[in-house]
N, C-alpha and C positions, 0 to 999 in steps of 0.2 A: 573313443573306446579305450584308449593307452591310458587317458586320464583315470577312468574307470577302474580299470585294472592294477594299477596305480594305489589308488585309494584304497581296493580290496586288501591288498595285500597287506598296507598296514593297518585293517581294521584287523586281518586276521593274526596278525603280530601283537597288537594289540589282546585280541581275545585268547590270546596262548597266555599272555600270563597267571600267573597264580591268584585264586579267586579273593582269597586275602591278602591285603596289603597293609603297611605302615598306612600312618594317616594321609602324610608327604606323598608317597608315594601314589596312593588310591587318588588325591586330588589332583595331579598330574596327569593322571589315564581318564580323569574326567576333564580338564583343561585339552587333552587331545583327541579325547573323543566330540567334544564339542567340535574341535577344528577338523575332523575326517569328515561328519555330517555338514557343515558349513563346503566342506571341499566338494562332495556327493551333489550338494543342492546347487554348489556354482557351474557342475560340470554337465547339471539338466538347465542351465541359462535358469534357477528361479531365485537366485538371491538379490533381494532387491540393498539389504543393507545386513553389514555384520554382526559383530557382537557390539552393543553398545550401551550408553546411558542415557535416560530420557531426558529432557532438557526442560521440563516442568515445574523444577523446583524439587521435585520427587525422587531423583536420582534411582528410577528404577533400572534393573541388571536386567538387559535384552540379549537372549544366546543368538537372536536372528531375524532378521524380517525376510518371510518370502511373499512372490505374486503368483499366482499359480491364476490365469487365466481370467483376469482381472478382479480374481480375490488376494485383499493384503491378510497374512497369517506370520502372527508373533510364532517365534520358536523357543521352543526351550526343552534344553538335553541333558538327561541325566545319568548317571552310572554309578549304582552305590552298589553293596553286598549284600545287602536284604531287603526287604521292602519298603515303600516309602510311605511314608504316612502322608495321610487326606491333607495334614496339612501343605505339605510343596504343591497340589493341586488348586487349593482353595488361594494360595498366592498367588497364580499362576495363574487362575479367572479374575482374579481382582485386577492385574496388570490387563489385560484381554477385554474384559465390561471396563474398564475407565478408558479406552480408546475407542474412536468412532464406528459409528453405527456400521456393520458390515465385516467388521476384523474378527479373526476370527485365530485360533490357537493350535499350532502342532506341537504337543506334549512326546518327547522321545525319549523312551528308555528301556536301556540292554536290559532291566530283571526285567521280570515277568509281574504285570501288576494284580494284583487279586481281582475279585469279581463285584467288592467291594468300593476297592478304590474307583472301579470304572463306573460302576452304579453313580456314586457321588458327583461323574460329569452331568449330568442332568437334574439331581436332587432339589424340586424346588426352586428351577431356573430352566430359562432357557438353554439349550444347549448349543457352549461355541467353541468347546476343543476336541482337535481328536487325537487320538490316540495311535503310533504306532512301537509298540513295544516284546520283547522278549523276544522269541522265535520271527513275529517279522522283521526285526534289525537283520538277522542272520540273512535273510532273500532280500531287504534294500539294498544292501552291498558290492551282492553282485553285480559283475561287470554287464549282466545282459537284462538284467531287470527292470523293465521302466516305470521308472522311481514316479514321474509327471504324472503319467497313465493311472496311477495308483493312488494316489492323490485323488485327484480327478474322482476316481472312482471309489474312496471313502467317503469326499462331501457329497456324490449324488446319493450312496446306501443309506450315511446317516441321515440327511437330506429328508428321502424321500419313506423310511422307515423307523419305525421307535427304537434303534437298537444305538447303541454307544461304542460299538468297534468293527473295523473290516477286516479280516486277518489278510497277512499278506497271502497265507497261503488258499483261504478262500477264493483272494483275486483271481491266481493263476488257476484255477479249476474252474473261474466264470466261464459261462458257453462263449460268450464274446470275444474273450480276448484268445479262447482256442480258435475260432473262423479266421481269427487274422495270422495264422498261421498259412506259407505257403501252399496255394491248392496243388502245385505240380509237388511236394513234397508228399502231400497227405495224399495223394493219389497213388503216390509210391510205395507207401504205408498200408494201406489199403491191397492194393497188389499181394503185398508181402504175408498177409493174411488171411490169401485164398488157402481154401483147404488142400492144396497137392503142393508136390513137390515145385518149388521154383529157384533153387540152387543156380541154375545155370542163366535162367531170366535173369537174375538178380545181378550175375557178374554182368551184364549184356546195357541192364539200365545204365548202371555208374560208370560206364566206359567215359563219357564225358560232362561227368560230373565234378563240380571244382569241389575246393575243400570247404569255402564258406558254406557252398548246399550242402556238403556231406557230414559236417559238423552239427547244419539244423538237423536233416534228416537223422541223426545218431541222438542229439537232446528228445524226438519226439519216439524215438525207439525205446529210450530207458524208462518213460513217460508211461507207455504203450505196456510195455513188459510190466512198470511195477505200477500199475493199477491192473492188469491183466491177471498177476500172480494175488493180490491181495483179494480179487474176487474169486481165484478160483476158474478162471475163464478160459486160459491159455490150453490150447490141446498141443501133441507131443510136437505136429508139425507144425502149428504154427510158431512155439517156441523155437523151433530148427530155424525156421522161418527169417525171425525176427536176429537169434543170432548170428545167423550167415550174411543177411543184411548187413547189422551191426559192423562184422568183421571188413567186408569188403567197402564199408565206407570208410574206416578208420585206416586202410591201407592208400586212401584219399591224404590222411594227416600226416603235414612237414614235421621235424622232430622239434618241434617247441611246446608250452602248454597253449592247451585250445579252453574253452569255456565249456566243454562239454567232458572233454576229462575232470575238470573239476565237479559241474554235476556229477558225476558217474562216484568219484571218491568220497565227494560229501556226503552221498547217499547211501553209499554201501559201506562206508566204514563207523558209523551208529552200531551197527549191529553186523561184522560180518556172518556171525550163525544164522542168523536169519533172515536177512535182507533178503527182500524183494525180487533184487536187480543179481542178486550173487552167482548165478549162471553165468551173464556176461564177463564175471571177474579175470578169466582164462586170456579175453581175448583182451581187455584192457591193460591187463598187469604188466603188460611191455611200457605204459604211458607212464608208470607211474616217475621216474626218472625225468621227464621235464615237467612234473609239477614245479613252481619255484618251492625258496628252502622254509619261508614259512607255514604254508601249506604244509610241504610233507612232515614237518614239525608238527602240525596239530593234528595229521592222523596216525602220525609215530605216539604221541598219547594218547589218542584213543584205541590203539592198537597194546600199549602195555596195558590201559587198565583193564582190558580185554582178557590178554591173556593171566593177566594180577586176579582177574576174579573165576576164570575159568580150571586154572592148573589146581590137576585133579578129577577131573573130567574127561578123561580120556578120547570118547567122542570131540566133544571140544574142542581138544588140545590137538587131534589129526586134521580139524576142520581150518583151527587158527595156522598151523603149519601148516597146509596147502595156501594159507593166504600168505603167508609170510616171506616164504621161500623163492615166489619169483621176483619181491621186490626189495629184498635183502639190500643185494649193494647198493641202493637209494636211499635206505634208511638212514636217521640220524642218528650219530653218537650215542646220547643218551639212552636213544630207545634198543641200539646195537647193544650195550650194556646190562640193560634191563632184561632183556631176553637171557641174554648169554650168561645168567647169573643164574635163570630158571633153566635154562638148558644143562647148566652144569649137575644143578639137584636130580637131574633125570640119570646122573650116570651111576649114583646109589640109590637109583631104585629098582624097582622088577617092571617095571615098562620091555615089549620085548624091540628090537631092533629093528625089524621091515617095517612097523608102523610108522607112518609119516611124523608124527613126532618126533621119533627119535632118530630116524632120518635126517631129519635136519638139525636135529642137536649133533648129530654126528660129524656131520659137513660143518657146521659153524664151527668145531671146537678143535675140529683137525687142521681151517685155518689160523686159528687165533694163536697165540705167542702166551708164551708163561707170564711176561711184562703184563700180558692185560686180563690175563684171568689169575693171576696171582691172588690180586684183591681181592675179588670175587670169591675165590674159594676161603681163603681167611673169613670174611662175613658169613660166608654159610657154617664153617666152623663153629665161630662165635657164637651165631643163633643154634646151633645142633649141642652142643655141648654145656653153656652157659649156665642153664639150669642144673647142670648136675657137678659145677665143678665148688661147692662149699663141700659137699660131701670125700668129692673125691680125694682133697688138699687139706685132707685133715692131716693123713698121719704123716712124718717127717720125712720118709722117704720116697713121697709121692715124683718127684721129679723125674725120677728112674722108672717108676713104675705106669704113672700114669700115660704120658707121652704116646711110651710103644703101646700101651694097652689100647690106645685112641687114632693110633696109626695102624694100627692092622686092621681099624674098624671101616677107616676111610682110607684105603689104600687105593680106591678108584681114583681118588684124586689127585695123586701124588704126581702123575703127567703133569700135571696143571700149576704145578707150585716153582718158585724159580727155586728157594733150598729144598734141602729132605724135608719128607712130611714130617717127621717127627719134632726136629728140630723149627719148623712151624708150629706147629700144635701147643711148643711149651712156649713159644713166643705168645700164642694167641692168648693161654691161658694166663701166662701173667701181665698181660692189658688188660683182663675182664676182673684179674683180681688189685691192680693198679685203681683200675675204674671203680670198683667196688667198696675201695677206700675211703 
């Protein structure tokens, strides 16, 4: 499982960088993405042989050979920025049909392939690859997903029905692989969602409960909740239910990451306005702290583009500050910044004070130092004034004039600056007219 764990983390390292890259670069994230999925396939025992060349005369480029249960399947992985064209497919059966009867082809890739390209596995042939791509990279990765099982259970779908893909996420909702979930867990589950009060049963079950069981029972709780909430199905006690549960298995968890904190982040921070699971955020938002640093790196950006598309929304913006606020000091630099830059624009606005917004613009801005929001308020400057300063630098003795006239406008932020506002403001403005040159 270390190995696993291992590997996730520099896929997620990996899937943090910037969606565009230099050529150089973009073929390096595909030379390493090859090597994470070859590390993924050695750590489920199915790599029979690595990347290599065929010794035919043909010198064909093999990402991989696996055996998944006495079937041999060529690999081949990709990671481009847009879509691929039929052609990388139609090479990739030709490599597949020119090798012996029974072989058969795992095509992997991070985009997402159209409905086209997938059509084309079958077009006119037999069909011998399959396909696991876009959203199901994201669930192969994980540390708790089995990868083998999955497998397994795309050659029997495609196999045994006319269809060309099995989503990962299909898998995990087959009836099948929920029965092999613990029955003394799902019994516990079950319990939890009798119609009365069971607050005190609940502390009474987990008395000697370890954290390995309290960790499933917590993955099948968030499961439980957010297919519960998307149907509609959840009554008020069973929701109490289920997060009183939740709370006292998690008071089970040492202070390290567990694989179900990740669940629980992965899933809730897509959307924390609306997430499914967002009830439970209160009692998790203490974990968030030993996520490791690439992880909280990838939902500290999904957390700014969050609040990048929300500010202005007032609703929103009390909803994202409740989320923000308990895992502040966890956060990453960048996204500490990012915040702190729209928290400042709150201080010239008419937002009023008790709102949770402003709340916690309040608290971030009364710890921070002039050093680090200096910058900050110069760029908001820059952008707030920019458009209007050809007009205003017309006439000759604007340097006098202009300055104080733009410092008594933005006097809120003059706490924030390490000189006088004023004496900023003509700095700022002749960079924008330097720049302008």
């Amino acid at each position: 499982m270390k190995d696993r764990e291992k590997i996730y983390e520099g896929f997620l390292e990996l899937d943090g960088l910037p969606k565009k890259l230099g050529r150089e670069d973009a073929k390096k994230r595909g030379l390493q993405f090859e090597r994470l999925a070859l590390e993924l396939f050695e750590a489920e025992k199915l790599v029979k042989k690595k990347s290599y060349h065929t010794s035919d005369n043909r010198s064909e480029q093999i990402d991989g050979a696996l055996y998944v249960d006495g079937t041999r399947a060529l690999l081949e992985v990709k990671w481009v920025d847009s879509g691929l064209a039929a052609s990388n497919l139609y090479a990739f059966l030709g490599k597949v049909e020119n090798k012996f009867l029974g072989t058969i082809g795992i095509f992997l890739s991070r985009v997402n392939l159209s409905d086209n390209f997938l059509r084309s596995l079958k077009a006119g042939r037999r069909q011998s690859v399959i396909v696991i791509h876009g959203k199901d990279i994201d669930h192969i990765f994980k540390p708790n997903f089995p990868v083998t099982e999955y497998i397994r259970s795309i050659i029997d779908h495609i196999s045994f029905d006319n269809n060309t893909h099995f989503s990962a996420s299909d898998f995990l909702d087959n009836v099948k692989f929920k029965k092999q979930k613990s029955q003394k867990n799902h019994r516990l589950i079950k319990k939890a969602l009798i119609e009365k009060d069971q607050t005190n049963i609940i502390c009474e079950w987990l008395e000697d409960v370890d954290e390995e069981t309290a960790i499933t029972i917590v993955d099948q709780i968030i499961n439980e909740y957010s297919i519960g909430q998307s149907k509609e199905k959840l009554s008020a006690i069973t929701k109490e239910n289920l997060i009183c549960l939740c709370k006292e298995c998690l008071n089970k968890f040492h202070s390290k990451e567990t694989n179900a904190d990740k669940a629980f982040f992965d899933q809730v921070s897509t959307d924390f306005i609306k997430s499914n699971i967002l009830d439970l955020y209160d009692i998790f938002s203490t974990r968030f702290q030993f996520l490791n640093k690439p992880f909280r790196t990838k939902l500290g950006k999904r957390l700014q583009r969050q609040w990048d598309t929300h500010t202005g929304d007032y609703y929103s913006e009390n909803t994202l500050a409740e989320i923000t606020l308990p895992i502040w000091e966890s956060l990453d630099k960048e996204t500490k910044e990012f915040l702190t830059k729209i928290f400042l624009s709150f201080v010239d606005s008419g937002r009023r004070s008790h709102y949770p917004q402003m709340r916690l613009a309040s608290k971030v801005l009364k710890s921070s130092t002039t050093q680090e929001t200096d910058h900050l308020v110069r760029e908001l400057l820059k952008e707030n004034i920019s458009c209007w300063i050809e007009e205003d630098t017309k006439e000759k003795d604007w340097k006098n004039k202009i300055p104080k006239w733009y410092s008594r406008q933005y006097a809120k932020w003059a706490n924030y600056l390490v000189k006088n506002i004023e004496d900023t403001i003509l700095e700022v403005i002749e960079n924008i007219l330097e720049n302008d040159c």
